[in-house]
SEKOLMAR-186506 format. One line per field, with one value per residue (C-alpha): residue in three letters; z, y, x; residue number from 0. Coordinates in nm, 3 decimals, decimal comma, always signed. Each point is the difference from the previous one (the first is absolute). Last residue first. Example, Ala and Ser with C-alpha at 12.3 -4.5 7.8 and 13.67 -1.06 7.14 Angstrom:
BEGIN
resn = [Ser Ala] .
w = [+0,714 +0,066] .
v = [-0,106 -0,344] .
u = [+1,367 -0,137] .
resi = [1 0] .
This chain:
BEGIN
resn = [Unk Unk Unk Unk Unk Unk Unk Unk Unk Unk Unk Unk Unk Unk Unk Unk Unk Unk Unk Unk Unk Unk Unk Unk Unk Unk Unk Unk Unk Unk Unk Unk Unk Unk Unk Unk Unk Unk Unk Unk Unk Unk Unk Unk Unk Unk Unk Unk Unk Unk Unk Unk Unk Unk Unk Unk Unk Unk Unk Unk Unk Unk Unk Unk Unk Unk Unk Unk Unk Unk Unk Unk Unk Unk Unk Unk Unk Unk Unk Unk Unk Unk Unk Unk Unk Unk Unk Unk Unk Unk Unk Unk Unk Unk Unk Unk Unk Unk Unk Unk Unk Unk Unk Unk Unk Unk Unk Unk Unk Unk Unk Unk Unk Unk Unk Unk Unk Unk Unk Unk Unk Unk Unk Unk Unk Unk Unk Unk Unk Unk Unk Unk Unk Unk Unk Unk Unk Unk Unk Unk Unk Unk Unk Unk Unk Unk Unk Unk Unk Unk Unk Unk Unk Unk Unk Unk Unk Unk Unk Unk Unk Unk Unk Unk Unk Unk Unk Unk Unk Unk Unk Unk Unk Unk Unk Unk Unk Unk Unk Unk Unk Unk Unk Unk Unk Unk Unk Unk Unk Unk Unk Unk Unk Unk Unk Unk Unk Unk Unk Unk Unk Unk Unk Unk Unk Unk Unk Unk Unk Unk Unk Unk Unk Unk Unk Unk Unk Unk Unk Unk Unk Unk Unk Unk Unk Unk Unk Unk Unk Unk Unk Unk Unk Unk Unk Unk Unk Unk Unk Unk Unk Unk Unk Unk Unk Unk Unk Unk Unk Unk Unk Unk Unk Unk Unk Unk Unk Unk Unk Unk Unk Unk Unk Unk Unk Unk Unk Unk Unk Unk Unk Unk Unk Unk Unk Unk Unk Unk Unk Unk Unk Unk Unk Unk Unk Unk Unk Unk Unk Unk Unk Unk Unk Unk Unk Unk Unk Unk Unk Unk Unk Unk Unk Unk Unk Unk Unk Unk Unk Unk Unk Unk Unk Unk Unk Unk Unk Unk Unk Unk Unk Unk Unk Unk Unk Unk Unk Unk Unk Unk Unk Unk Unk Unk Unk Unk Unk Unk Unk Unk Unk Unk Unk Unk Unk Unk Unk Unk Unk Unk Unk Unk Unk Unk Unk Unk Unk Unk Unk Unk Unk Unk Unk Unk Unk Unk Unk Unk Unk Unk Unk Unk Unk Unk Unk Unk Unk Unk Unk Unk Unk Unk Unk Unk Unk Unk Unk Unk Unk Unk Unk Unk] .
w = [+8,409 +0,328 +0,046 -0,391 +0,040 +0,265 -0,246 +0,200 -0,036 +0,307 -0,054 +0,034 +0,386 +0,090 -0,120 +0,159 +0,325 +0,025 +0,184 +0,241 +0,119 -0,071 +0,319 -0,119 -0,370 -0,127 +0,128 -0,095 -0,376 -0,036 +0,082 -0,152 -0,287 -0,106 +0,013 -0,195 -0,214 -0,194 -0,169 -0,040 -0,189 +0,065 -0,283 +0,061 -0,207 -0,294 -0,217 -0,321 +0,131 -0,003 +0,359 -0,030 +0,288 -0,053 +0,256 -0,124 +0,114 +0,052 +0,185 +0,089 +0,012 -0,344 -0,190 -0,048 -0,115 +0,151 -0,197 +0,231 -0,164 +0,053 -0,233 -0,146 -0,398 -0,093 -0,086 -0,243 -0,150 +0,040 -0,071 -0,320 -0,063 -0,048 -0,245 +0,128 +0,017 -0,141 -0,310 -0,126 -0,107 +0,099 +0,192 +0,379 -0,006 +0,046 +0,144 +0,280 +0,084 +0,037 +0,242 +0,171 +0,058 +0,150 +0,183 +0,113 +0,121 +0,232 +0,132 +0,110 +0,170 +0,176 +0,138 +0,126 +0,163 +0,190 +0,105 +0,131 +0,207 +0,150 -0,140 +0,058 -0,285 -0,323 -0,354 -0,311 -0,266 -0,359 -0,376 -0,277 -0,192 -0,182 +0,344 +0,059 -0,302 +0,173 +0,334 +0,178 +0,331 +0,144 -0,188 -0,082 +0,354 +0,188 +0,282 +0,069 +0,412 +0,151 +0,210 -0,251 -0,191 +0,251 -0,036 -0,378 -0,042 +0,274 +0,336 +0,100 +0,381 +0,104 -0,281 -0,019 +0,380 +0,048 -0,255 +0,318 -0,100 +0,054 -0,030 +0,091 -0,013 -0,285 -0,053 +0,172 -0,003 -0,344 -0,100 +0,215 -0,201 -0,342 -0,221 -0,064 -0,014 -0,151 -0,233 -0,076 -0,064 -0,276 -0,144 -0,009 -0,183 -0,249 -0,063 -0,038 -0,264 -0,193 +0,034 -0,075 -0,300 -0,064 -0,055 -0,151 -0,323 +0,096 -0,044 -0,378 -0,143 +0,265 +0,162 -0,049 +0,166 +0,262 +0,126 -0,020 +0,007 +0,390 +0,014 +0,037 -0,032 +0,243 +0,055 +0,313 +0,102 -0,339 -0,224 -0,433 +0,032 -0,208 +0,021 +0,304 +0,181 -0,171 +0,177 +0,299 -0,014 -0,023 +0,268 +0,208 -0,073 +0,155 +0,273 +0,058 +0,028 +0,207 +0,261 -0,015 +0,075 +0,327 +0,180 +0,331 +0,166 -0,170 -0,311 -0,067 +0,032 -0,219 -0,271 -0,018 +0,040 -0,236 -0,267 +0,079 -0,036 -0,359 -0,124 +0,112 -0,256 -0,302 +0,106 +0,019 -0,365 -0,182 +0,129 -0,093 -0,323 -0,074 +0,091 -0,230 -0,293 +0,095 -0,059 +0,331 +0,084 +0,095 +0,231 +0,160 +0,360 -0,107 -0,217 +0,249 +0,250 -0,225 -0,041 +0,412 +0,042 -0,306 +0,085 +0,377 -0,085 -0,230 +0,302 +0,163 +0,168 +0,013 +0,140 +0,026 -0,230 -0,289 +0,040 +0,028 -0,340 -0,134 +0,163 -0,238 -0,245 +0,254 +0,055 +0,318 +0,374 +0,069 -0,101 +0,301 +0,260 -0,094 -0,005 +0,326 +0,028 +0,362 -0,094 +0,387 +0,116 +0,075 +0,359 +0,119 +0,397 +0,079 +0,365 +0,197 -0,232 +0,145 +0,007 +0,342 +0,056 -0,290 -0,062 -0,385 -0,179 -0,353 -0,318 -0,305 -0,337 -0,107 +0,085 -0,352 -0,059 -0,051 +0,257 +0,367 +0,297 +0,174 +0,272 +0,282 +0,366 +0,342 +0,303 +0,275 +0,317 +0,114 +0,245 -0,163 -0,299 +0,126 -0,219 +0,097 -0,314 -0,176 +0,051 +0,088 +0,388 -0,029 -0,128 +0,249 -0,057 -0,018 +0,312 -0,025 -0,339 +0,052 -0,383 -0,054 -0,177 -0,218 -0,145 -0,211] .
v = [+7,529 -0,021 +0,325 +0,066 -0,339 +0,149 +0,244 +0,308 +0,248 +0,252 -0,013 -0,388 +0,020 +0,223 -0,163 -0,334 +0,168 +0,197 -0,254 -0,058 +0,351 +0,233 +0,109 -0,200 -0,046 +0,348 -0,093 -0,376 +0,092 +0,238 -0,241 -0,322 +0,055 +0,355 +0,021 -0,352 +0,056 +0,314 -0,265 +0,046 -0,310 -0,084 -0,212 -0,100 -0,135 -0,009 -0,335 -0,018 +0,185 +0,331 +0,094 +0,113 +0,196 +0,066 +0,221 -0,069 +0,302 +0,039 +0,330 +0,028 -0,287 +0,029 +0,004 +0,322 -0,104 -0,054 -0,187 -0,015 -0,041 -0,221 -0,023 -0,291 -0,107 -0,219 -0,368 -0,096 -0,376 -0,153 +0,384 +0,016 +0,394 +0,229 +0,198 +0,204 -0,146 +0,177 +0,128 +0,242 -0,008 +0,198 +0,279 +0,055 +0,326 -0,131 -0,361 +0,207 +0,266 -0,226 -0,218 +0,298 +0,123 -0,360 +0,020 +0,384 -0,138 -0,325 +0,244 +0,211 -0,285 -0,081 +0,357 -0,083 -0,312 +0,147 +0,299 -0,227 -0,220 +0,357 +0,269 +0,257 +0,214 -0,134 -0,044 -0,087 +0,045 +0,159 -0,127 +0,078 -0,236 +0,076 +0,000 -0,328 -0,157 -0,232 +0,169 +0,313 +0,081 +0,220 -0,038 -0,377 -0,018 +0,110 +0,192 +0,234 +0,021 +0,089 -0,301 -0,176 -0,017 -0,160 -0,281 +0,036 -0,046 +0,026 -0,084 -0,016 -0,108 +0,316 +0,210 -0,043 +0,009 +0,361 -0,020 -0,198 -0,245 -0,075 -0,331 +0,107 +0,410 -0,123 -0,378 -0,122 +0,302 -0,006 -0,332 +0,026 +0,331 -0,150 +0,251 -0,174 -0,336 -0,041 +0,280 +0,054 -0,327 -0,002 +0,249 -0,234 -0,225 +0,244 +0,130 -0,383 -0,109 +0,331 -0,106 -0,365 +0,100 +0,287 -0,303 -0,202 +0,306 +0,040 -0,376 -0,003 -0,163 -0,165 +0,226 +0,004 -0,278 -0,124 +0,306 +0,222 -0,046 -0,204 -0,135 +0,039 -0,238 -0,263 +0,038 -0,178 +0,031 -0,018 -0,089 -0,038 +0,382 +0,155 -0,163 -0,142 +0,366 +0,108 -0,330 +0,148 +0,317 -0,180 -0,205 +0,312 +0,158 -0,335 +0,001 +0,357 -0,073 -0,311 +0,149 +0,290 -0,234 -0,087 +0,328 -0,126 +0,217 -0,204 -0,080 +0,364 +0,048 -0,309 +0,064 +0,341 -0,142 -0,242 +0,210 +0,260 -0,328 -0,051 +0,413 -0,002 -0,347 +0,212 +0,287 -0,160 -0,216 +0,346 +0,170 -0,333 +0,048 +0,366 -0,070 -0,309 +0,212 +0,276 -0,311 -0,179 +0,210 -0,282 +0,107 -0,313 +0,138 +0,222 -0,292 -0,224 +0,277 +0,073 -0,349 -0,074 +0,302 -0,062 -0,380 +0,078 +0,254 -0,252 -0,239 +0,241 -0,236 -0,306 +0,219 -0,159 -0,223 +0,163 +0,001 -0,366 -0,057 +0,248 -0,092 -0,264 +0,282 +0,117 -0,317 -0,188 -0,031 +0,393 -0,041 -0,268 +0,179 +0,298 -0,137 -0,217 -0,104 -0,133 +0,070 -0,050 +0,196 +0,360 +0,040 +0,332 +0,094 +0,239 +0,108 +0,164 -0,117 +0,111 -0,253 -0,085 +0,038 -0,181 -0,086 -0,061 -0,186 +0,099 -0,239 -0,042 -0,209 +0,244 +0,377 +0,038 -0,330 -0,343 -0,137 +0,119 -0,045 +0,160 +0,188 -0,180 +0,076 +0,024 +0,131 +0,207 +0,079 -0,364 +0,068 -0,276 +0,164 +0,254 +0,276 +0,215 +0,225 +0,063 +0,323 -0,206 +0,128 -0,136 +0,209 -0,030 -0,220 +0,119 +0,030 +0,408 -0,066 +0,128 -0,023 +0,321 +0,010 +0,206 +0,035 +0,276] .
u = [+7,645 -0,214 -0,149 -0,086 -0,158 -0,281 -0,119 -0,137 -0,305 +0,051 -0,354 -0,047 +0,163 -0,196 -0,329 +0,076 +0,123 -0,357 -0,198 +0,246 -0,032 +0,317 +0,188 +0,317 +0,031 +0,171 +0,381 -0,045 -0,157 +0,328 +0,262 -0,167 -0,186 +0,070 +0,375 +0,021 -0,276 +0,150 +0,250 +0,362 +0,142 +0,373 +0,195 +0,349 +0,303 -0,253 +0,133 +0,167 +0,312 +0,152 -0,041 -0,401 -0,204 -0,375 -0,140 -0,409 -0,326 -0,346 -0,080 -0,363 -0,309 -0,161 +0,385 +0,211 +0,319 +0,370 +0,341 +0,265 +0,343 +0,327 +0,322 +0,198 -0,066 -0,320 +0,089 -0,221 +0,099 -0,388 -0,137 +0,179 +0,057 -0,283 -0,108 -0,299 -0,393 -0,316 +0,099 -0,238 -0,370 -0,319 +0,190 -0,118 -0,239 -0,344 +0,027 +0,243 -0,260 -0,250 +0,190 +0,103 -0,390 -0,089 +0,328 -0,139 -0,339 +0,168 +0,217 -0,313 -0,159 +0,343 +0,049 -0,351 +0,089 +0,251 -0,202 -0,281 +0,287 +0,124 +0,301 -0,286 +0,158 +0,007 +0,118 -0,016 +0,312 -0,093 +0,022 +0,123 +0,212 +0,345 +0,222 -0,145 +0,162 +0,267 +0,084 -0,072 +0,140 -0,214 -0,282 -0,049 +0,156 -0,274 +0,026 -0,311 +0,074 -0,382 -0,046 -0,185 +0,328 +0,193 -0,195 -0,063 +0,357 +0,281 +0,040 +0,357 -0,074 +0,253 -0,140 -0,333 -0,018 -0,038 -0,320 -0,197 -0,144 -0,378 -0,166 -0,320 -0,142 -0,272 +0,062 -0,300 -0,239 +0,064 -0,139 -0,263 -0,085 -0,008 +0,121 +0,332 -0,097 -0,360 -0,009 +0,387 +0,014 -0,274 +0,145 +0,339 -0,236 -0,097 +0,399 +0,075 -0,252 +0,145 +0,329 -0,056 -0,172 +0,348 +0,201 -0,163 +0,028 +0,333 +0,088 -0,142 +0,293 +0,222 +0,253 +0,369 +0,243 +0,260 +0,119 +0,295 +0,323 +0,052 -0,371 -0,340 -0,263 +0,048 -0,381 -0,028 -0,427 -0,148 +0,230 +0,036 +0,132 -0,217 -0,302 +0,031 +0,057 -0,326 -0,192 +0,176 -0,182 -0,313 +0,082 +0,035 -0,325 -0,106 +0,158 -0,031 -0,429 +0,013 +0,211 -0,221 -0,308 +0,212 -0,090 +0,082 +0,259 +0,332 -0,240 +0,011 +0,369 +0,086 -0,208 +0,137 +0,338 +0,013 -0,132 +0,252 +0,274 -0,173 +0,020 +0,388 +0,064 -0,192 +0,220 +0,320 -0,080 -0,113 +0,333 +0,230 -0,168 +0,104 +0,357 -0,033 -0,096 +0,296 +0,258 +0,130 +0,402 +0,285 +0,280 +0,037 -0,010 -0,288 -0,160 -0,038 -0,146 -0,244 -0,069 -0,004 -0,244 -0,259 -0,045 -0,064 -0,248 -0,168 -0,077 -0,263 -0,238 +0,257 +0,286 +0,301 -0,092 +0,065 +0,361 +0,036 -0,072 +0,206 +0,323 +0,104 +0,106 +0,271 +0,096 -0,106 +0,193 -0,098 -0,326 -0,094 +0,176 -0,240 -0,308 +0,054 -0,385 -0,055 -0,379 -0,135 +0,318 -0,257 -0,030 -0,148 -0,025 -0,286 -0,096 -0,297 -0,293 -0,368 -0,227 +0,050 +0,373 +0,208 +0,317 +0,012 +0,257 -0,079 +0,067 +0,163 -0,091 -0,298 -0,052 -0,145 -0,182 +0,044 +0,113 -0,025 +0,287 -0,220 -0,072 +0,089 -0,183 +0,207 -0,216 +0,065 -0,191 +0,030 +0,283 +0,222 +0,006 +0,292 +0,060 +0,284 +0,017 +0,361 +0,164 +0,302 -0,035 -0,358 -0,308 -0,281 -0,263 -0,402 -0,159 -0,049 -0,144 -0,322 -0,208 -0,162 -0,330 -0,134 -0,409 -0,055] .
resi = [391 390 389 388 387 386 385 384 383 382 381 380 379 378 377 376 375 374 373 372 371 370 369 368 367 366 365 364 363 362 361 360 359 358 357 356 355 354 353 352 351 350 349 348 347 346 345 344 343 342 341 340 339 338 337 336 335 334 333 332 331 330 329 328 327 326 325 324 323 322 321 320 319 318 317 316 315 314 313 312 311 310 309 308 307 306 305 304 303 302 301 300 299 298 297 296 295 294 293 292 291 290 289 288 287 286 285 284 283 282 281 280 279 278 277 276 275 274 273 272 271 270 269 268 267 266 265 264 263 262 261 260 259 258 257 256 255 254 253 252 251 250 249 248 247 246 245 244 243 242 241 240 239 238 237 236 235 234 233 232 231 230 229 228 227 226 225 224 223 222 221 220 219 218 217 216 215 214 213 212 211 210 209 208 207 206 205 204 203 202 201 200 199 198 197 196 195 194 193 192 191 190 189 188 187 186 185 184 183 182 181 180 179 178 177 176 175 174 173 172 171 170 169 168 167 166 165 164 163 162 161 160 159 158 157 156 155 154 153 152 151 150 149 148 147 146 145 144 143 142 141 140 139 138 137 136 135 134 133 132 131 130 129 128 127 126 125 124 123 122 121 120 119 118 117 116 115 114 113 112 111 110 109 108 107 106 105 104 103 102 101 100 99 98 97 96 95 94 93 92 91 90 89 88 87 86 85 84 83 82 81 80 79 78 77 76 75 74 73 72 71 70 69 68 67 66 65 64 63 62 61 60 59 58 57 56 55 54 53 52 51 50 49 48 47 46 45 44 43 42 41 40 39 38 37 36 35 34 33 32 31 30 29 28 27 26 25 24 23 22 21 20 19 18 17 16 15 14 13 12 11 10 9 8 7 6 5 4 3 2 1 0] .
């Protein structure tokens, strides 16, 4: 098999700071932006790249194209007023944000959503989990040049989104669940739509496994790229199927169960090689077990119930003081909301723990240099990071 070792002997020494000493003006260096990009998965940030040949030898992220200020924002609204900001934070995955700052609400307020909600919020996490898979799938093939499988998620997840209309009245910002419960019970016949977009989904996703993950360009590309080391799980806090395709099975549906997990079976993937191709095939198999979930859930969850708790008046509610973090599972790791109150009508502060603020900047700059220009788009899409999360 053909190899070829790159000499590096002229390549910049670390400085004093630990920092290269790259100086363009000997011409053996070149600065290339990747990014900012919109839409897509690595969207509104971008990679400084210092380049030699085609071979990158530094990464610098800058995110600050969104200038968002999530959290400033909810902490000078009422605690009702919140909820449209809260989605936003992650525009793939915005129910996760939803779930987090109403369980958190009704922690500090001491307020318990009805077993029919509980079920609900489940069906809603896992409908919003199976999307940002789509995402990525798409997004990993089109990142090496298989854009039919763009095509193909993007349409599987429009049909997934058509179910989120029909319940919630939403496609992208569903708004749907709040502190008490949710806003709703499911439309007559939903299971039975339901399990058609399933099915169409499972065939596609066949389809993938075909052309993506059998496909030997494809694996030559991501096989033994992108790797992290498991010894830097902990100091970068990688978590989710990141961590998980380096052989740790955290998931917090299991280890720290939450609404009706506990009551569903189902099992965490895993792998070894800890590589792009491992990361994406963690991914495959979490795309599987929400498909199995949502299943699961449509079966067992009661037919009728209350769906929303008594709660007081939401333009007078002034929740008593106390602070809690509220964590979940959602498609990218550990998904969590530290929600301090001081007695008022207004959160006295609001901090949102995302997974794509380890991944996208510290991690992605410690794994970018020695990686071929050609293969920063792919990294960078299987770490699978939401830009906003950054920049809340």
């Amino acid at each position: 098999m053909f190899s070829f070792k790159p000499d590096r002997s002229q390549y910049p020494a670390p400085g004093p700071d630990g920092k290269l000493q790259i100086d363009l003006e000997t011409g053996k260096y070149l600065k290339l932006w990747q990014g900012p990009n919109h839409p897509g998965i690595t969207g509104n940030m971008s990679v400084e790249l210092t380049v030699c040949g085609d071979e990158v030898v530094e990464g610098k992220t800058h995110v600050g194209y969104l200038h968002r200020g999530f959290e400033k924002l909810m902490e000078r609204r009422t605690f009702i007023q919140v909820f449209p900001i809260v989605c936003r934070v992650c525009v793939p995955e915005p129910d996760f944000n939803e779930y987090c700052y109403a369980a958190a609400v009704e922690d500090l307020a001491g307020i318990e959503a009805p077993e029919y909600a509980q079920w609900m919020r489940t069906l809603i996490l896992e409908m919003g989990r199976f999307n940002s898979y789509m995402m990525f799938l798409g997004g990993i093939g089109g990142a090496l040049g298989l854009g039919i499988t763009g095509q193909w998620m993007t349409y599987v997840r429009d049909l997934m989104l058509d179910r989120f209309e029909e319940l919630t009245g939403a496609r992208i910002y569903h708004m749907f669940i709040l502190p008490g419960g949710v806003r709703g019970h499911l439309p007559e016949g939903f299971e039975g739509r339901m399990e058609e977009v399933l099915d169409t989904a499972e065939r596609y996703l066949a389809d993938i496994d075909r052309v993506m993950f059998s496909n030997s360009v494809f694996k030559t590309r991501t096989k033994g790229v992108g790797v992290i080391d498991p010894a830097l799980f902990e100091p970068y806090g990688v978590t989710g199927p990141n961590a998980r395709a380096g052989g740790v099975a955290k998931d917090l549906r299991k280890d720290s169960p939450y609404l009706v997990y506990d009551q569903l079976d189902f099992e965490v993937a895993t792998a070894t090689d800890s590589d792009i191709f491992a990361r994406a095939t963690v991914r495959r198999a979490d795309v599987q077990t929400s498909i199995d979930l949502i299943r699961q859930i449509l079966k067992k969850m009661p037919k009728t119930g209350p769906a929303m708790a008594k709660i007081p008046n939401v333009l007078h509610w002034k929740i008593p003081r106390g602070e809690t973090y509220i964590k979940g599972e959602c498609s990218r790791g550990e998904y969590g909301y530290y929600l301090v109150t001081d007695g008022t009508g207004y959160p006295r502060r609001i901090n949102v723990r995302g997974p794509s603020y380890t991944h996208a900047m510290a991690l992605l700059e410690h794994l970018i240099p020695g990686t071929n220009i050609s293969d920063v788009a792919a990294l960078m899409v299987s770490l699978h990071t939401y830009p906003p999360e950054i920049e809340r």
